[in-house]
N, C-alpha and C positions, 0 to 999 in steps of 0.2 A: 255513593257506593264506590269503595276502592277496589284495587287490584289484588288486595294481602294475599287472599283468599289461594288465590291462585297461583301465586310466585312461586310453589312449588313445581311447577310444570313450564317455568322459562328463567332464562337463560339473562347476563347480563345483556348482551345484542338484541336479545326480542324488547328488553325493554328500552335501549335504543331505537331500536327501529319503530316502537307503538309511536315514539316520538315524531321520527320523520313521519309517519303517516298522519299525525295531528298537525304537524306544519302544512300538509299539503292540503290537510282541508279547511284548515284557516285560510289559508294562503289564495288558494284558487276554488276551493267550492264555493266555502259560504260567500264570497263576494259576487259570486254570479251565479248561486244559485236559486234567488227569484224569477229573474232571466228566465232559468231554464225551466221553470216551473209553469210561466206563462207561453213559451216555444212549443211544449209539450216536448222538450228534447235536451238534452244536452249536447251541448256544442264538440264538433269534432275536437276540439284542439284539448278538449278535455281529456282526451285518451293519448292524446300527446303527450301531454303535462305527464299523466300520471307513467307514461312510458319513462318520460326523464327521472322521476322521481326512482325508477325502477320496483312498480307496483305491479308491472302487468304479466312478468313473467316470474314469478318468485320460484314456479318449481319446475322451470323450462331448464334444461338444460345448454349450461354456458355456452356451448359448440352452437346454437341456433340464440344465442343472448341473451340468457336468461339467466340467472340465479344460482339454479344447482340446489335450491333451498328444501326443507322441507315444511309441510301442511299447517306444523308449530305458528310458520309467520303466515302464512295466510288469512290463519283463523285472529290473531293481535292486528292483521292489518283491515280484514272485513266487520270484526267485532268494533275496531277504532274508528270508522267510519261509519259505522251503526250509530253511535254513542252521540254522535254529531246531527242526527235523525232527518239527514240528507236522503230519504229514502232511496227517490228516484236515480239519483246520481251513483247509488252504491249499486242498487240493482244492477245499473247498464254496464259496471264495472266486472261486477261478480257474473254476469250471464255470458260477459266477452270473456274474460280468462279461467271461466271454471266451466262453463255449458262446453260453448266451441272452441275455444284452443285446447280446453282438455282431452278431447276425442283426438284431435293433433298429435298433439306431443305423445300421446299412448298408439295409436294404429298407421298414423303416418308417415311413409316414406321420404328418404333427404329429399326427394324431389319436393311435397308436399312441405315441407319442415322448411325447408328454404324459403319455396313461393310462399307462403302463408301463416307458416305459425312466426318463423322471423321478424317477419314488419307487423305481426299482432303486438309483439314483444315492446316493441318500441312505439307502436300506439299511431304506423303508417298506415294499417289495415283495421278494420272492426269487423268483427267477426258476430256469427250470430247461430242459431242453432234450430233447425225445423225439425219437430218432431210432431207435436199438433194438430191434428188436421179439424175440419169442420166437424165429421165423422166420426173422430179418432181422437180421444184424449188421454184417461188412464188407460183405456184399451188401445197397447200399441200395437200388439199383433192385428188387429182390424184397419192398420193403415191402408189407402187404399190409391198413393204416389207410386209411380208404376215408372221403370226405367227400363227400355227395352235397346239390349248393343247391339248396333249397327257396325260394322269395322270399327275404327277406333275412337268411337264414341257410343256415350249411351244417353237417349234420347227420353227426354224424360215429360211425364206429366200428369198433373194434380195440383193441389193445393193444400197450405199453411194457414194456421192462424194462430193468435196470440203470440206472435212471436217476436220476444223481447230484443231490441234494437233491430228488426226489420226493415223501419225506414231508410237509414242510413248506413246499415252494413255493407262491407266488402263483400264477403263472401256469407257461405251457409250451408254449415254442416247439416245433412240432408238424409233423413229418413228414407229411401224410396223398396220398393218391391221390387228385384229381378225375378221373381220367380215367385208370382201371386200362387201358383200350386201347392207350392211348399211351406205354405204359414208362414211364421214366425223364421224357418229358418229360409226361409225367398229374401229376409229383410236385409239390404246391405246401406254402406253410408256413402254418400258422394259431396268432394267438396265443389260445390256452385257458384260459381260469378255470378252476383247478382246483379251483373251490367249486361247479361246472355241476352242474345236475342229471346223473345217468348216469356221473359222473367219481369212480373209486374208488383205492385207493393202498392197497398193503401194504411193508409195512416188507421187506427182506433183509436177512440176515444175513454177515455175509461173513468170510472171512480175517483182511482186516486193513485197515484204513481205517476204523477201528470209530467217529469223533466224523464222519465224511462219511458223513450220510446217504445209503439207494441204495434204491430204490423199483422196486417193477413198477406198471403203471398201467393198468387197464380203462376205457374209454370207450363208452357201451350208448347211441344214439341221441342224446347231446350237443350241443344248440342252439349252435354258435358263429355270432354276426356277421358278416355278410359285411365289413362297414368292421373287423374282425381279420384279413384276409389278408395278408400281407405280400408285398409287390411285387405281382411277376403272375404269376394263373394258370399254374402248367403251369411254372415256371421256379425249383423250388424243389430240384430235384436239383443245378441250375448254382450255386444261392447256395451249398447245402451243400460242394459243390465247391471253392468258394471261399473258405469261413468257415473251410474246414478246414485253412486253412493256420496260421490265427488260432490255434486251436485242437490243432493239433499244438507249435506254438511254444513255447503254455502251457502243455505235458508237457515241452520241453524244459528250459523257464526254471525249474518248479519240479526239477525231476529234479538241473539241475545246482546247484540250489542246495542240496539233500537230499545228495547225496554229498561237497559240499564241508563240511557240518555234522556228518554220520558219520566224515566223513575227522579231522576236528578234533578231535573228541568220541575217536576212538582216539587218536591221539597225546597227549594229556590225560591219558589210562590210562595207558597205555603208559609214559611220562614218572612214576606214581607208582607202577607195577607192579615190585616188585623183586624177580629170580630168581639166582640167584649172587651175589648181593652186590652188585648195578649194576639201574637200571633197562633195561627189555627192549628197549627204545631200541635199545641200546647194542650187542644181539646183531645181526650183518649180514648172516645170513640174512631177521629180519624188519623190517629196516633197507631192505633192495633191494623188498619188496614192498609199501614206503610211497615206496621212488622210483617204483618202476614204477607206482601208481596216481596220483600227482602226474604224470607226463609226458603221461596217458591223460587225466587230468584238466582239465589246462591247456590240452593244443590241441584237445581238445574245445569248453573255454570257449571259444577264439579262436574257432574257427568258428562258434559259437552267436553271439557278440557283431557279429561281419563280416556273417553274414546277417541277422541283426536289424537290424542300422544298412541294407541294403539294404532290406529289409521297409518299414524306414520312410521309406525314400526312396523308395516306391510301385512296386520290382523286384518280378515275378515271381518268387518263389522256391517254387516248389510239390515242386521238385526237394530242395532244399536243407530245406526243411521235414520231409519224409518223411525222408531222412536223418539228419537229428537227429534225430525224432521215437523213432527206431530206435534210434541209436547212443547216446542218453544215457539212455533206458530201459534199453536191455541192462547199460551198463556202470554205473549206480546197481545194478542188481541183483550185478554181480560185484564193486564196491566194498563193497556192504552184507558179501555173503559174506565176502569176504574179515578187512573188519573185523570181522566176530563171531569171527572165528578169534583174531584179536587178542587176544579179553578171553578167551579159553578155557573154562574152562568156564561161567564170569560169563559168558557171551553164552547163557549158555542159559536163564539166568535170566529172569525178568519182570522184575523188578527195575531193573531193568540197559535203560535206551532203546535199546540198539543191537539189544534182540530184536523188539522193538516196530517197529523200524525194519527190519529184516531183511524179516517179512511183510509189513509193508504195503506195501513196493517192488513185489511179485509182480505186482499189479495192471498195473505202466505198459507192459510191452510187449503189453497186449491193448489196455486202450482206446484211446479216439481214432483206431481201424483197430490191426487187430494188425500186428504190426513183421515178418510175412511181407506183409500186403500194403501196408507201406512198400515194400519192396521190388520188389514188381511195379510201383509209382509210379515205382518210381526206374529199373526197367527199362524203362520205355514211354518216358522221357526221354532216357535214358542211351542206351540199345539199339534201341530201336524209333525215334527221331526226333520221337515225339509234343512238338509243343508247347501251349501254353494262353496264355487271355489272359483278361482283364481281364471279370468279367459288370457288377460293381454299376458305376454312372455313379462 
């Protein structure tokens, strides 16, 4: 599957640049990412690498080292890295420069931007993003992390889970209550050392995303700085609302770049798999259900690429986000299926990437909100006439 389809929506540099990103996961993922698959981790120096390669800050602005880019290359550098079906490795990537430095770069002051989105930039810092809790999953107004100010600190505590690169992050952009009276608007965001006295972290095990780290996180009385708030007080459930469109995006951009790699990776087989004396190509029973996922495929991409280019022409697409968030989750997971069917009983194998690939898909219609409450998003727009606008200046 090529890129024709799409080269109406980039530029000659995006397709320079899809290139450095295929060098870099030639270069340094696939060579050690077995490694990371049995670590349960990816190695710091990963975030290094991809700092040099200049992956981490594409839409940071230059003044703090970044890019100055827009969402175009994000989406050519996490789809490029999808396509290589390095799951784990892209997650840890896409959670540090789109979950937590995103919240950054939009609510954070030069103090904040200096200390931490800076060395995120360059792959000094790993950042990580707790919203989560035990309690509290797509219902984030029900968090129940409580952060009470003391003089010039606020003293915080509860608990995280699931939370992507938690083992080994720097910091953590942080959900907490000032003001459990006030619902949804009590929620503010604080960024967190996770070296603080009171700040604990255990490993989880999972399914399948085994080189992306996932962490649960205790927080016992935790001194955070009041100059670590991000924005203002009380208006941290509106950022999240909003970040999370960022962040839905970045399930769609890797998703569809993970099915187009599986998709690949079967026909590959397929093309040397010989059953009667012809490869299996050539049978047109499993010849119609490599059409039928190419048609599903492609205008899938179309819409992904049409609201992305909106996104970055600064449209509200909160509508259009949930919807993909949904539809390329769901259908990465009926592409994976499908293609394990493919290699037969090779797909049951370890051996064999496409089983590899099979579990760790499982994950994407829960996170980043589960793809039932995409759905309710898309009904409050669709059906109910809810509209949104714009929080960060």
């Amino acid at each position: 599957m090529n890129n024709d389809a799409i080269d109406f929506f980039l530029t000659e540099e995006h397709k320079m640049f899809r290139e450095t990103v295929r060098d870099f996961a030639k270069q340094y993922i696939e060579p050690n990412f077995d490694k990371w698959e049995k670590e349960g981790k990816v190695d710091r120096e990963f975030f290094k690498k991809a700092g040099e390669f200049g992956l981490l800050g594409l839409a940071v602005e230059p003044e703090y080292a970044g890019m100055g880019l827009n969402h175009m290359y994000s989406l050519v550098m996490v789809e490029e890295l999808g396509k290589h079906n390095f799951s784990g490795a892209t997650l840890s990537l896409v959670a540090h420069s789109y979950l937590g430095m995103n919240y950054l770069q939009h609510a954070g002051t030069d103090y904040i931007k200096k200390t931490y989105l800076e060395p995120s930039v360059t792959g000094e810092k790993v950042s990580c993003l707790g919203m989560t809790e035990p309690g509290a999953g797509s219902d984030l107004a029900a968090l129940s992390t409580t952060a009470v100010r003391e003089g010039d600190y606020y003293i915080v505590n509860g608990s995280k889970t699931f939370i992507t690169n938690g083992v080994y992050a720097d910091f953590m952009v942080t959900a907490v209550k000032t003001d459990p009276s006030k619902g949804p608007a009590g929620v503010s965001l604080l960024v967190i050392d996770c070296n603080s006295e009171g700040f604990t972290r255990s490993k989880l095990h999972k399914l399948g995303m085994h080189s992306s780290d996932t962490a649960e996180i205790g927080m016992t009385n935790v001194k955070v700085p009041v100059a670590n708030l991000l924005g203002q007080e009380g208006m941290g459930f509106k950022y999240m609302m909003e970040s999370l469109q960022t962040e839905r995006l970045g399930v769609a951009w890797a998703c569809m770049g993970e099915m187009i790699g599986v998709f690949n990776k079967t026909i590959d087989y397929m093309n040397t798999r010989v059953a009667f004396g012809k490869p299996i190509t050539k049978f047109q029973a499993l010849r119609h259900k490599l059409a039928e996922m190419a048609i599903e495929i492609e205008a899938t991409r179309a819409f992904l690429y049409l609201t992305n280019q909106r996104f970055c022409n600064g449209d509200i697409v909160v509508t259009e986000c949930s919807m993909l968030k949904a539809k390329t989750s769901d259908l990465l997971n009926e592409v994976s299926d499908k293609c394990l069917q493919m290699f037969g009983g090779y797909g049951f194998i370890e051996e064999y990437p496409v089983a590899r690939i099979y579990r760790d898909q499982r994950v994407n219609p829960i996170y980043a909100g589960t793809n039932e409450i995409m759905k309710e998003i898309i009904c409050k727009t669709v059906v109910d006439g809810v509209t949104y606008k714009k929080v960060y200046n």
